[in-house]
KOLTORNU-863972 format. One line per 8 residues: number of its first residue (from 0); their letters; for each residue x, y, z of N, C-alpha, C, O. Coordinates in nm, 4 decimals, decimal comma. Layout:
NUM = A = X Y Z X Y Z X Y Z X Y Z; ...;
This chain:
0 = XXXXXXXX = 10,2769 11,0127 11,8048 10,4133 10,9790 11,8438 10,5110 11,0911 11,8155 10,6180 11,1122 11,8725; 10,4482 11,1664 11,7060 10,5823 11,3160 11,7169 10,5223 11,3979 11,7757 10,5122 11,4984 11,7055; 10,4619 11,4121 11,8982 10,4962 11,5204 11,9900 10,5740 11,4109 12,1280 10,5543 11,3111 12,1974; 10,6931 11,5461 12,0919 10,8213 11,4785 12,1584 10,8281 11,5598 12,3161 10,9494 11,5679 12,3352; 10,7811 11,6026 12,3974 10,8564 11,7036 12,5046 10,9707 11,6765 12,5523 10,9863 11,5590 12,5856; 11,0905 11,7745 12,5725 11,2049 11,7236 12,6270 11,2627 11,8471 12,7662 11,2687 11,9697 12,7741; 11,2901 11,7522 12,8416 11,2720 11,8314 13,0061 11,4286 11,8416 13,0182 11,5061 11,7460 13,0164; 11,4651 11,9913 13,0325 11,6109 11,9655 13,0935 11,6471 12,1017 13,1788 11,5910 12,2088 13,1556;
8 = XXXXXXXX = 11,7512 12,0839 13,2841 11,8033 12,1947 13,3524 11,7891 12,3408 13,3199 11,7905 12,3465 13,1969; 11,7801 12,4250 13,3546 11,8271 12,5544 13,3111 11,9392 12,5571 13,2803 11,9458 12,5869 13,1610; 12,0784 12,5351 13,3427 12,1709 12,5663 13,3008 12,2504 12,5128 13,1974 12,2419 12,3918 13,1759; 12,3420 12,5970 13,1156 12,3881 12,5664 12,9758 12,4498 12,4229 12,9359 12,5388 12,3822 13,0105; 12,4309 12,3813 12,8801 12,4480 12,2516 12,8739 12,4096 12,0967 12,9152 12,4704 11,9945 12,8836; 12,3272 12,1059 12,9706 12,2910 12,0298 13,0885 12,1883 11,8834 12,9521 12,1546 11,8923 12,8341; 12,1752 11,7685 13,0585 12,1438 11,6598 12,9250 11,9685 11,6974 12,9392 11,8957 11,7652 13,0117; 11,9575 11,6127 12,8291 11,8224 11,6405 12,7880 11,7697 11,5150 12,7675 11,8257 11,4282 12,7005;
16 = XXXXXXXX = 11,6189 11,4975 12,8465 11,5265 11,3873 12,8195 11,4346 11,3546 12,7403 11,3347 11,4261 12,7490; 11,4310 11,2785 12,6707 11,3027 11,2987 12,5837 11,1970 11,1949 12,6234 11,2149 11,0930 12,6900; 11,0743 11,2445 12,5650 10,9867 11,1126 12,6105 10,8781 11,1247 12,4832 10,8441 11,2356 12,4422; 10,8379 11,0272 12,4370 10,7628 10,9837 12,3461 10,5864 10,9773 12,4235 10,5343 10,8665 12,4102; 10,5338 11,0411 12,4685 10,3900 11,0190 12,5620 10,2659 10,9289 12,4848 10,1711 10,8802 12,5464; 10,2862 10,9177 12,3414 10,2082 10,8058 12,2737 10,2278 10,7116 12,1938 10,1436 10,6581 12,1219; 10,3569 10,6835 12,2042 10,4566 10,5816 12,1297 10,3196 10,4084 12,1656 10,3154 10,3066 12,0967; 10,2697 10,4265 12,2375 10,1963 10,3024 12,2501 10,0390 10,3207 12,2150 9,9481 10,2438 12,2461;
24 = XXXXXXXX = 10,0329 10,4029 12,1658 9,8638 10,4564 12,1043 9,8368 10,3840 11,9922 9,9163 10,4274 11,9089; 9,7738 10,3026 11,9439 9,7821 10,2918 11,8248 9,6984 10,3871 11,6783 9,7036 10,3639 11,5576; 9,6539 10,4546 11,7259 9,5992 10,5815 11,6880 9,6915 10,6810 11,6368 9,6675 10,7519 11,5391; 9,7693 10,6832 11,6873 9,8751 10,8165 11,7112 9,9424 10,7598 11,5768 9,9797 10,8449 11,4960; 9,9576 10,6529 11,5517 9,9978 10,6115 11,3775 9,9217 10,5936 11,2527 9,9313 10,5065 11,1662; 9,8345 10,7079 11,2640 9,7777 10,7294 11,0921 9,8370 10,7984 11,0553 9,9250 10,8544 11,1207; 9,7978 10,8306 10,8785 9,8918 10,8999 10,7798 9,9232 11,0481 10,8223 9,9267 11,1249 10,7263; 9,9421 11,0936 10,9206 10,0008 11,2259 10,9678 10,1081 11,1869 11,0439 10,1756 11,2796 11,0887;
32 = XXXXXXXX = 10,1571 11,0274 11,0824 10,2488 11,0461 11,1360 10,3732 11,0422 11,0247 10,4895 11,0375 11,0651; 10,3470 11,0442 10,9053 10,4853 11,0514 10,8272 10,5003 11,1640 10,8173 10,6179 11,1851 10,7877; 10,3999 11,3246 10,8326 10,4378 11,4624 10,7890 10,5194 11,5020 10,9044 10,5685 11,6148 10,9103; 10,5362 11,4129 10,9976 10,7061 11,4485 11,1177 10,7976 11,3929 11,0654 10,9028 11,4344 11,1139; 10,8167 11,3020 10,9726 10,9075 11,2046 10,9562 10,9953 11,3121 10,7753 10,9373 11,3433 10,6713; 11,1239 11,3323 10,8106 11,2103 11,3661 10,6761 11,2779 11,2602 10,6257 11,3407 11,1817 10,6968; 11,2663 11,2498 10,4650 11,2831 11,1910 10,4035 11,4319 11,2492 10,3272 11,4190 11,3634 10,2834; 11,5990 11,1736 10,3012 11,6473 11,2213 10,2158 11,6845 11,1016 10,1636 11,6946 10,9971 10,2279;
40 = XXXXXXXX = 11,7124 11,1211 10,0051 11,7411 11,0304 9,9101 11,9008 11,0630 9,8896 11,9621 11,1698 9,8866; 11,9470 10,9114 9,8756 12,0851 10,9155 9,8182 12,0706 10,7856 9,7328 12,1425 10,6880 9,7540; 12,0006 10,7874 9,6617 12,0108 10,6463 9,5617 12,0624 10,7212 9,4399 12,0227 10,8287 9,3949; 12,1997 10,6086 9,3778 12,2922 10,6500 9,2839 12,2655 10,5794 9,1417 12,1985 10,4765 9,1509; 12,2866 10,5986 9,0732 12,2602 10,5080 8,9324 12,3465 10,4474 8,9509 12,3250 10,3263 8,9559; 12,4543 10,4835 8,9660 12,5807 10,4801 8,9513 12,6580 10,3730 8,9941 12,7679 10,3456 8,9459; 12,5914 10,2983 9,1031 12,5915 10,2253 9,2183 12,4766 10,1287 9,1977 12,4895 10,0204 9,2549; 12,3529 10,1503 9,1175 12,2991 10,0497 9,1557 12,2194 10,0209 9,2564 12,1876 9,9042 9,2791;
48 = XXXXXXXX = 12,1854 10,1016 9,3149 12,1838 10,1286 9,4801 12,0581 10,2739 9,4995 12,0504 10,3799 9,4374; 11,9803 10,2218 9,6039 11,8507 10,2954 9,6224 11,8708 10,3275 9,7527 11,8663 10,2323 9,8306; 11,8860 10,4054 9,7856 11,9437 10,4391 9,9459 11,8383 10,5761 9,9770 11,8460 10,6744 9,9033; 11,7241 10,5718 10,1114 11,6461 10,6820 10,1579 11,7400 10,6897 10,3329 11,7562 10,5871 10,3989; 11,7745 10,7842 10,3653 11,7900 10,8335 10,5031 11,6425 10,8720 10,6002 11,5969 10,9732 10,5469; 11,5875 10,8479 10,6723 11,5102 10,9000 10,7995 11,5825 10,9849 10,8948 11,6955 10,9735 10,9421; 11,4777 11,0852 10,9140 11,5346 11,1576 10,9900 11,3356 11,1793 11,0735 11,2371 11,2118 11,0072; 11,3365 11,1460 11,2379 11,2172 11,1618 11,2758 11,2246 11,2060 11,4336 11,2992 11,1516 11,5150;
56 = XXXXXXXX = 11,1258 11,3248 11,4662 11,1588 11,3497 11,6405 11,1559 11,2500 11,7147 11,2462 11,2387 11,7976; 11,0263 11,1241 11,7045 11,0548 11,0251 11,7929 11,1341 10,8604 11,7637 11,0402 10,8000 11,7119; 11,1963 10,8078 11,7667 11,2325 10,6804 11,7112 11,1464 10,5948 11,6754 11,0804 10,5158 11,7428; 11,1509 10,6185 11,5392 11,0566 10,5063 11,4469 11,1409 10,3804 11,3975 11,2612 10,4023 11,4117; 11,1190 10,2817 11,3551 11,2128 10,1986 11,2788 11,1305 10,1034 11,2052 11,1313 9,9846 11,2376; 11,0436 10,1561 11,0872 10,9915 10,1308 11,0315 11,0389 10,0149 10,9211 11,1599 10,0033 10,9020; 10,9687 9,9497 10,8657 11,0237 9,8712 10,7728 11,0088 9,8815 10,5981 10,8897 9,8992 10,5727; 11,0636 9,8778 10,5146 11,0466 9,9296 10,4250 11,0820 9,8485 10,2938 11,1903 9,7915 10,2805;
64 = XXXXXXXX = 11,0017 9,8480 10,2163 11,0005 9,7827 10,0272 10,9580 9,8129 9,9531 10,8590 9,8856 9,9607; 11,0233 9,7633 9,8127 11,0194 9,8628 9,6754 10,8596 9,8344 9,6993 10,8050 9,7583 9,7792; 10,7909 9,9452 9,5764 10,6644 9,9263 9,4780 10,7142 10,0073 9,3619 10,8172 10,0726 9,3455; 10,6172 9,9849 9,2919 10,6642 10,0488 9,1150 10,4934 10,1372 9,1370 10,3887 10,0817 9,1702; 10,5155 10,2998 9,1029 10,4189 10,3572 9,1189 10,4033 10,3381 8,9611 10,5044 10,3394 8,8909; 10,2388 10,3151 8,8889 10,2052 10,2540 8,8066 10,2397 10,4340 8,7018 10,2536 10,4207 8,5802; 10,2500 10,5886 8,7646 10,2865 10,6912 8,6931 10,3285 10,8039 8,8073 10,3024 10,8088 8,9275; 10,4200 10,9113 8,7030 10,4489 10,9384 8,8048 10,3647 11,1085 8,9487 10,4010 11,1992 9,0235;
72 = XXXXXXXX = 10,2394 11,0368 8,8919 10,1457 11,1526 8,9924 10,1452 11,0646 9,1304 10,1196 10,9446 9,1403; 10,1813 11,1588 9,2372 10,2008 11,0877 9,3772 10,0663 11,0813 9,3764 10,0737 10,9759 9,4396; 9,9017 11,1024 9,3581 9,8570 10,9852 9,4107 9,8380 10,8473 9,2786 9,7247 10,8005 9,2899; 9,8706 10,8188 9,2321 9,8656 10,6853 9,1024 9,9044 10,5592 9,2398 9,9562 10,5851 9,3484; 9,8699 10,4558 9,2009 9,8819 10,3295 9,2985 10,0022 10,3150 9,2739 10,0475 10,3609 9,1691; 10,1062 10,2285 9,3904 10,2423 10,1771 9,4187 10,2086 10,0469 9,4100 10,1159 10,0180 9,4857; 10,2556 9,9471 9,3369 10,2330 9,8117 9,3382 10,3791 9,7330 9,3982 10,4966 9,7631 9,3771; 10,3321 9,6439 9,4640 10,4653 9,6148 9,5823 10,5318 9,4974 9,4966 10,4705 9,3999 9,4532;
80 = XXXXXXXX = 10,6362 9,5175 9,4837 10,7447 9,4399 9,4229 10,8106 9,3009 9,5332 10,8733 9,3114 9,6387; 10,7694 9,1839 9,4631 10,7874 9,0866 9,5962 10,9683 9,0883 9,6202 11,0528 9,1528 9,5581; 10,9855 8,9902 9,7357 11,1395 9,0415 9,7632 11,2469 9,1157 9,7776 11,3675 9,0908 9,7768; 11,1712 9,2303 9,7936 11,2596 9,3745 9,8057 11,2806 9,4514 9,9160 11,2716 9,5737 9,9264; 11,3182 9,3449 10,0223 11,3191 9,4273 10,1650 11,4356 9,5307 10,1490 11,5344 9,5275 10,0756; 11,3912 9,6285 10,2455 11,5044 9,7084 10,2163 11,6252 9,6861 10,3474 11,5899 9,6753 10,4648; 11,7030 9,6837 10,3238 11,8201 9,6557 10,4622 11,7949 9,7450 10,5340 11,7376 9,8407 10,4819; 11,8322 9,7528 10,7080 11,8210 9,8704 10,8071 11,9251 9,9348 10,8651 11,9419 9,8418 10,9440;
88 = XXXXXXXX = 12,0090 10,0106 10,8958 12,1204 10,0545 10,9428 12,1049 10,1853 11,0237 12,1507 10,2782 10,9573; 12,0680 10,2165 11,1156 12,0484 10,3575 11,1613 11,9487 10,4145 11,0933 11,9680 10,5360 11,0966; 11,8458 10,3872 11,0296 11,7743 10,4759 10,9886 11,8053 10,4983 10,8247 11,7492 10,5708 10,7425; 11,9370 10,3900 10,8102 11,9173 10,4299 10,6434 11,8455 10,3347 10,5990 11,8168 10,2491 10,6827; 11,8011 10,3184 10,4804 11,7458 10,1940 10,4073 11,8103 10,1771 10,2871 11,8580 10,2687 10,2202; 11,8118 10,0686 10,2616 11,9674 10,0454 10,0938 11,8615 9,9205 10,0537 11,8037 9,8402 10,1270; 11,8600 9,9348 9,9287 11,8119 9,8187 9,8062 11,9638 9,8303 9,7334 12,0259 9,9333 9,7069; 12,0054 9,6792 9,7080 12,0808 9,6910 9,6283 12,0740 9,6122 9,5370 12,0019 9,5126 9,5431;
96 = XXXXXXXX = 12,1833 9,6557 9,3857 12,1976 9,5813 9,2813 12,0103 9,6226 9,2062 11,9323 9,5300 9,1838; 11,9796 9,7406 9,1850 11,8592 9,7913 9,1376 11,9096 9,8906 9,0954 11,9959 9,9684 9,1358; 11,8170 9,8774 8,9658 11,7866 10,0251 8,8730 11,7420 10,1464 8,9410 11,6396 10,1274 9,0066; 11,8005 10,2976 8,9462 11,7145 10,3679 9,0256 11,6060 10,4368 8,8655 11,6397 10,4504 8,7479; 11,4733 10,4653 8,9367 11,3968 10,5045 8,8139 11,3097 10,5995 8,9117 11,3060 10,5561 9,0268; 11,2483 10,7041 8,8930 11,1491 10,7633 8,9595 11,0552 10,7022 8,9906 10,9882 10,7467 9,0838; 11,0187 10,5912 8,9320 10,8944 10,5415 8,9660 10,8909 10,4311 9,0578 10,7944 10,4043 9,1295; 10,9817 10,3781 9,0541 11,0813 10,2674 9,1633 11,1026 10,3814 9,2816 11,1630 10,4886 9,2821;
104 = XXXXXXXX = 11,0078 10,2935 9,4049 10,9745 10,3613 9,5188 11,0143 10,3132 9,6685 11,0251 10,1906 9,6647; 11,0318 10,3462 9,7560 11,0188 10,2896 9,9049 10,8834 10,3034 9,9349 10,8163 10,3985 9,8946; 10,8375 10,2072 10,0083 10,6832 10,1500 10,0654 10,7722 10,1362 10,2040 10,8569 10,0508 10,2302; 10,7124 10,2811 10,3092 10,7727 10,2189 10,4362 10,6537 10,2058 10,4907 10,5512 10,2594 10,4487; 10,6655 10,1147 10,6118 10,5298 10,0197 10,6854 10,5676 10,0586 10,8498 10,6611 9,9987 10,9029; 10,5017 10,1460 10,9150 10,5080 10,1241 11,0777 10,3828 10,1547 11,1366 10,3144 10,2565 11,1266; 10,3600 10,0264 11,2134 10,2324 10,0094 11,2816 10,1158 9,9663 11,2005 10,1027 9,8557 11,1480; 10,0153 10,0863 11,1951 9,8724 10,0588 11,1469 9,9193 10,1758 10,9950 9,8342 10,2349 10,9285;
112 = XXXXXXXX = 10,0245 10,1817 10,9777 10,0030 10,2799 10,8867 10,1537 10,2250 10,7776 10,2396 10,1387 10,7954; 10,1230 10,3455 10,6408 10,2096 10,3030 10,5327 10,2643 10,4310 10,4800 10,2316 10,5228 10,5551; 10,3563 10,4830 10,3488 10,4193 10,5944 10,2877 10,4915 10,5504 10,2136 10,5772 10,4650 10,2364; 10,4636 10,6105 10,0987 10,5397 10,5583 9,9820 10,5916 10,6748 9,9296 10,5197 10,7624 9,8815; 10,7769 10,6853 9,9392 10,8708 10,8297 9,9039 10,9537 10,7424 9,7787 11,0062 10,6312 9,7742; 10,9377 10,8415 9,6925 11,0068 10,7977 9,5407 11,1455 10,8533 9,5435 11,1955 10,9013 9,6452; 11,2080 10,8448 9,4233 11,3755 10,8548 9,4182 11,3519 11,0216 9,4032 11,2417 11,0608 9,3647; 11,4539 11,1136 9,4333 11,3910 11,2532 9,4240 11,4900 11,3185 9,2802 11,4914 11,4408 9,2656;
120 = XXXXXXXX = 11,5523 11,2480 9,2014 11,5841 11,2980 9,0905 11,5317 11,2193 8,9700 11,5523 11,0983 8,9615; 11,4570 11,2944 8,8673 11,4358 11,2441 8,7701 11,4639 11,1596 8,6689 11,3798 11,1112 8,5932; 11,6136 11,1351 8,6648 11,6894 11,0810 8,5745 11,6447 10,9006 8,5932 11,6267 10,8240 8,6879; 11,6418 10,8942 8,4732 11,7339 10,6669 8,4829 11,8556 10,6923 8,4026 11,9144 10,7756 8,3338; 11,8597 10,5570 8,4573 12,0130 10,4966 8,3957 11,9544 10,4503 8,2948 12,0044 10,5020 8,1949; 11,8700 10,3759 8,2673 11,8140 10,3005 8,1332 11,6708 10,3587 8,1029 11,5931 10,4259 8,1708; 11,6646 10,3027 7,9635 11,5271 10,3222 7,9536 11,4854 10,2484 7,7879 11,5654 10,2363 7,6951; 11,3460 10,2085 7,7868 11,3526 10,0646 7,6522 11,2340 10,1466 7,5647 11,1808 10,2439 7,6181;
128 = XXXXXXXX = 11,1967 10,1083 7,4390 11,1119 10,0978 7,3807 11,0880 10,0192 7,3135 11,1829 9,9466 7,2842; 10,9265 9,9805 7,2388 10,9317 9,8687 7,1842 10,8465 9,9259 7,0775 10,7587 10,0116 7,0880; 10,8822 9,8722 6,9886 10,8081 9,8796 6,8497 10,7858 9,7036 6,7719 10,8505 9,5999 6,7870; 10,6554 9,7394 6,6822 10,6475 9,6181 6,5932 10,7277 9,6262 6,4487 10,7396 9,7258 6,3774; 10,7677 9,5233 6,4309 10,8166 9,4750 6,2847 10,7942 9,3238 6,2050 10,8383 9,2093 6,2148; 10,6948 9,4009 6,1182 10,6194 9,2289 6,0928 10,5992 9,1432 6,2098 10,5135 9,1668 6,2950; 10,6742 9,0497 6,2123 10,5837 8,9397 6,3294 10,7039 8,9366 6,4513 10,7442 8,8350 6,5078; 10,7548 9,0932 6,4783 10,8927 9,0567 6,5441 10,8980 9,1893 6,6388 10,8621 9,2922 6,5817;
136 = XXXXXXXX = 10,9437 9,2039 6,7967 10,9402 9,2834 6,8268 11,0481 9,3732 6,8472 11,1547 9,3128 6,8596; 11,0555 9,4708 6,8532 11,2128 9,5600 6,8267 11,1940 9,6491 6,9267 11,1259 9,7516 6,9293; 11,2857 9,5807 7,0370 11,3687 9,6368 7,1692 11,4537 9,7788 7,1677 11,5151 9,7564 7,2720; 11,4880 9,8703 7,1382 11,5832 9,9784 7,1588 11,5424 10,0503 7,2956 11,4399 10,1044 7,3369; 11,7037 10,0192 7,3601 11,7095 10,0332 7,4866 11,8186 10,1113 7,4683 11,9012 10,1010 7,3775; 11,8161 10,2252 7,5971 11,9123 10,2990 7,5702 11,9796 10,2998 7,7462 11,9160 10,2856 7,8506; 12,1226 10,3209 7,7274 12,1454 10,3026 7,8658 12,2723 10,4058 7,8786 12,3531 10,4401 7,7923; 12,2604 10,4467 8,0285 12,3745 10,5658 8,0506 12,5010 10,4897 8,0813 12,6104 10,5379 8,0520;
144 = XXXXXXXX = 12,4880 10,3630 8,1441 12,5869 10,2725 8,2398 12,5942 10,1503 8,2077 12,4868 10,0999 8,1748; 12,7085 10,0668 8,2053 12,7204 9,9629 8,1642 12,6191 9,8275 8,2105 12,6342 9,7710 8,3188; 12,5598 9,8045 8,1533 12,4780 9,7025 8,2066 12,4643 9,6136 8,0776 12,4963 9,6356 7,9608; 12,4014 9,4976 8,1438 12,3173 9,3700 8,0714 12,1751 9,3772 8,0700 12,1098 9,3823 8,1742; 12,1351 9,3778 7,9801 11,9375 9,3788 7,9458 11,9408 9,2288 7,9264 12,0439 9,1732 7,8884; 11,8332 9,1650 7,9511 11,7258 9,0556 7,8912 11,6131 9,0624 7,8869 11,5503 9,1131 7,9799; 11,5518 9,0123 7,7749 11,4174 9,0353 7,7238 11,3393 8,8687 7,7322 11,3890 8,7566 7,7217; 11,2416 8,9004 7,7484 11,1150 8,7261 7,7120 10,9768 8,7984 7,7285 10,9327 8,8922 7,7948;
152 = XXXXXXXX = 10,9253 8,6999 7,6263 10,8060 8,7079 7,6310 10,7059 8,6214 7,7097 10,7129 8,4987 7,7173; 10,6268 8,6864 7,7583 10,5786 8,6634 7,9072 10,4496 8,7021 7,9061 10,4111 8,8075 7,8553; 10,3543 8,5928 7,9795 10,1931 8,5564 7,9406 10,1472 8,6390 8,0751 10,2283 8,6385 8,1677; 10,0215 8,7110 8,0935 9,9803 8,7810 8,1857 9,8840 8,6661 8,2567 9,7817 8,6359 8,1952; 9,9014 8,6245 8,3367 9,8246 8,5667 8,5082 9,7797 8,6134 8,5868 9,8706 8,6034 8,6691; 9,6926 8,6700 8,6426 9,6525 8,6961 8,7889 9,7321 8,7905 8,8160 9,7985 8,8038 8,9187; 9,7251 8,8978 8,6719 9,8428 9,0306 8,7520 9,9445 9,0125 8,7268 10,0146 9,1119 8,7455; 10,0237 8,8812 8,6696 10,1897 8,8906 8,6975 10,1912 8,8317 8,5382 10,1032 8,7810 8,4687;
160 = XXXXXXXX = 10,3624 8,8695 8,5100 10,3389 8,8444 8,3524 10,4668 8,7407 8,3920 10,5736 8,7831 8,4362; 10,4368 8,5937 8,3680 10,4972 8,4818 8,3882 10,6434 8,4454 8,2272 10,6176 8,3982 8,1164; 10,7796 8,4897 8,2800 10,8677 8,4431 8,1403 10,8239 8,3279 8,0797 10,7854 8,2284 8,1411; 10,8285 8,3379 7,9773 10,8622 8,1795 7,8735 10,9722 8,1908 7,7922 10,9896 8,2842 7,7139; 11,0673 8,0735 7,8127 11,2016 8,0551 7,7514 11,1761 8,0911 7,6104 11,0556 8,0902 7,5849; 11,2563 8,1243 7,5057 11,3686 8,1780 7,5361 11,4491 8,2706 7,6108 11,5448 8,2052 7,5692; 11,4892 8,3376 7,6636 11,5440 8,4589 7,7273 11,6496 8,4883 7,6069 11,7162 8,3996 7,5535; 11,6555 8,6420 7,5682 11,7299 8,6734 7,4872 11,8080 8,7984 7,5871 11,7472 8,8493 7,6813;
168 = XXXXXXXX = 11,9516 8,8381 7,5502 12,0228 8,8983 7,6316 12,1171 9,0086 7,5553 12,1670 8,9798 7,4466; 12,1304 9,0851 7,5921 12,2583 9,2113 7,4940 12,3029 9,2885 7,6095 12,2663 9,3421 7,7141; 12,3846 9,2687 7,5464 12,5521 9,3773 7,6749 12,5633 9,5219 7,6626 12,5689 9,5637 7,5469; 12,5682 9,6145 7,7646 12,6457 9,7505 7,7238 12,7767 9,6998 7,8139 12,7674 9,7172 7,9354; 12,9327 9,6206 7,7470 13,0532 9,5914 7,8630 13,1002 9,7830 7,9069 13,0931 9,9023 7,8774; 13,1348 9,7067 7,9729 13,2370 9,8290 8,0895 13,3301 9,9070 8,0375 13,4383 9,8522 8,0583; 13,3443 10,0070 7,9803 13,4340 10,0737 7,9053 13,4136 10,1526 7,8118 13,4840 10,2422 7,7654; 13,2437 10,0898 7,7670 13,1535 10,1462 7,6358 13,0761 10,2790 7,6717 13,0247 10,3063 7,7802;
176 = XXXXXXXX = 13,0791 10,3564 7,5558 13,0076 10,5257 7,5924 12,8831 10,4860 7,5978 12,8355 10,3840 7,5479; 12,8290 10,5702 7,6608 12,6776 10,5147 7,6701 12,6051 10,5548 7,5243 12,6357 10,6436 7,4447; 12,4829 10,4422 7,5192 12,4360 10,4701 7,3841 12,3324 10,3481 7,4055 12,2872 10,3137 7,5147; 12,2963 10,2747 7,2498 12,1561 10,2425 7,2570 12,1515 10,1157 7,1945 12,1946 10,1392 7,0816; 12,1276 10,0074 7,2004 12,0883 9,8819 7,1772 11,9780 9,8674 7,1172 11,8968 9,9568 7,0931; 11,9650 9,6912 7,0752 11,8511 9,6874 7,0706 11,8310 9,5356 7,0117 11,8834 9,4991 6,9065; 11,7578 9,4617 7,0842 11,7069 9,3523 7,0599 11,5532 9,2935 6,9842 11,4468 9,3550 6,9923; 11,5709 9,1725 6,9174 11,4589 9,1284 6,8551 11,3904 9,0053 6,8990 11,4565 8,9022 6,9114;
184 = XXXXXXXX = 11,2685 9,0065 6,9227 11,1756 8,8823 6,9442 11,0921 8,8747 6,9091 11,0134 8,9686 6,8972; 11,0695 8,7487 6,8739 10,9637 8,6954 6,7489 10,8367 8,6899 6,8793 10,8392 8,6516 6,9962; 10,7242 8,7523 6,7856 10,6015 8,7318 6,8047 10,5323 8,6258 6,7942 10,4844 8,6022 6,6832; 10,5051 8,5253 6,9126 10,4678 8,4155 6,9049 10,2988 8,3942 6,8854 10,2381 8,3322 6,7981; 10,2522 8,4655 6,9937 10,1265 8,4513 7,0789 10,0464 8,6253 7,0193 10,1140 8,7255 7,0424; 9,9691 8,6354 6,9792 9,8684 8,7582 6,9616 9,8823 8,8294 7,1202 9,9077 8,7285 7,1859; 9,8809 8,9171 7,1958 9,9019 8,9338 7,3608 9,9697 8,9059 7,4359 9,9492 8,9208 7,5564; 10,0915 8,8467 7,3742 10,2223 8,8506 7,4754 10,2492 8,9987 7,4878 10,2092 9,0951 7,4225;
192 = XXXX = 10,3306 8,9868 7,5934 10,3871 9,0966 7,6742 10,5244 9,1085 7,6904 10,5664 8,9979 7,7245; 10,6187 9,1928 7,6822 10,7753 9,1660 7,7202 10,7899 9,2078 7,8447 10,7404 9,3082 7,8959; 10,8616 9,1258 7,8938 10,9140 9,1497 8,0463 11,0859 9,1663 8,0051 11,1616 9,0825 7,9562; 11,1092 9,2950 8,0423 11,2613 9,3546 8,0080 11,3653 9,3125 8,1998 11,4836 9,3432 8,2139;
């Protein structure tokens, strides 16, 4: 689908046609058709907001959603994050009200084929650690931007780590320099897991 030919007049100015000659192949969409396709990132911390631009010779309008690449070597697996369509507008794509993190990705999908383009600056806005203390776990989270964290401890299923109430919660309000928190939860279960 990106070989584009475009037929026009000799003389200066004159309009120009384009034609797509395998836009209906379904062949013509394996993983070489994303090395036509440019990728630019404008996702802001700042904002909250995960925003990729397309830029491609033939009109694609692919569809696109988060995955969390499990590290950050482009080939490590992208695991698809349910509910995260990304909105469409000309070719931009916007997630909103999300953390941007390098590893927090676009999964775009057209045709028989897939591509997964990550945020292209290194930075987060947040970031947690966890340590033990006696039978209690100790949260220090550090954040650039005002936000709300919540923490629970959460049983692993079939892949997914399911909350169990309580939910515990701590503020960075709006006005505060950035800096570092940190929350505590009691160790219930030998193999719980925190879901931040």
């Amino acid at each position: 689908p990106a070989l584009l030919p475009q037929a026009s007049y000799s003389h200066h100015d004159s309009p120009r046609s384009k034609h797509c000659p395998f836009h209906d192949q379904p062949d013509a969409y394996g993983p070489e058709l994303w090395s036509s396709v440019r990728f630019h990132d404008y996702s802001t911390s700042s904002k909250d907001q995960m925003a990729m631009v397309l830029s491609a010779s033939c009109p694609l309008r692919p569809r696109a959603t988060l995955c969390w690449r499990q590290a950050a070597d482009e080939a490590a697996p992208c695991h698809d994050i349910p509910n995260s369509t990304a909105s469409e507008d000309e070719q931009v794509y916007i997630v909103d009200k999300v953390d941007v993190h390098p590893q927090l990705c676009f999964r775009f999908f057209y045709k028989n084929s897939s591509h997964v383009e990550c945020p292209h600056q290194p930075e987060t806005a947040w970031n947690v650690s966890v340590s033990v203390w006696g039978l209690q776990l100790h949260l220090h989270l550090t954040s650039r931007i005002p936000a709300a964290f919540s923490a629970a401890l959460c049983q692993r299923r079939g892949g997914q780590c399911e909350p169990e109430a309580p939910v515990y919660t701590v503020t960075q309000p709006e006005g505060s320099a950035p800096g570092e928190l940190a929350l505590l939860l009691p160790v219930q279960i030998l193999g719980s897991c925190v879901l931040v």
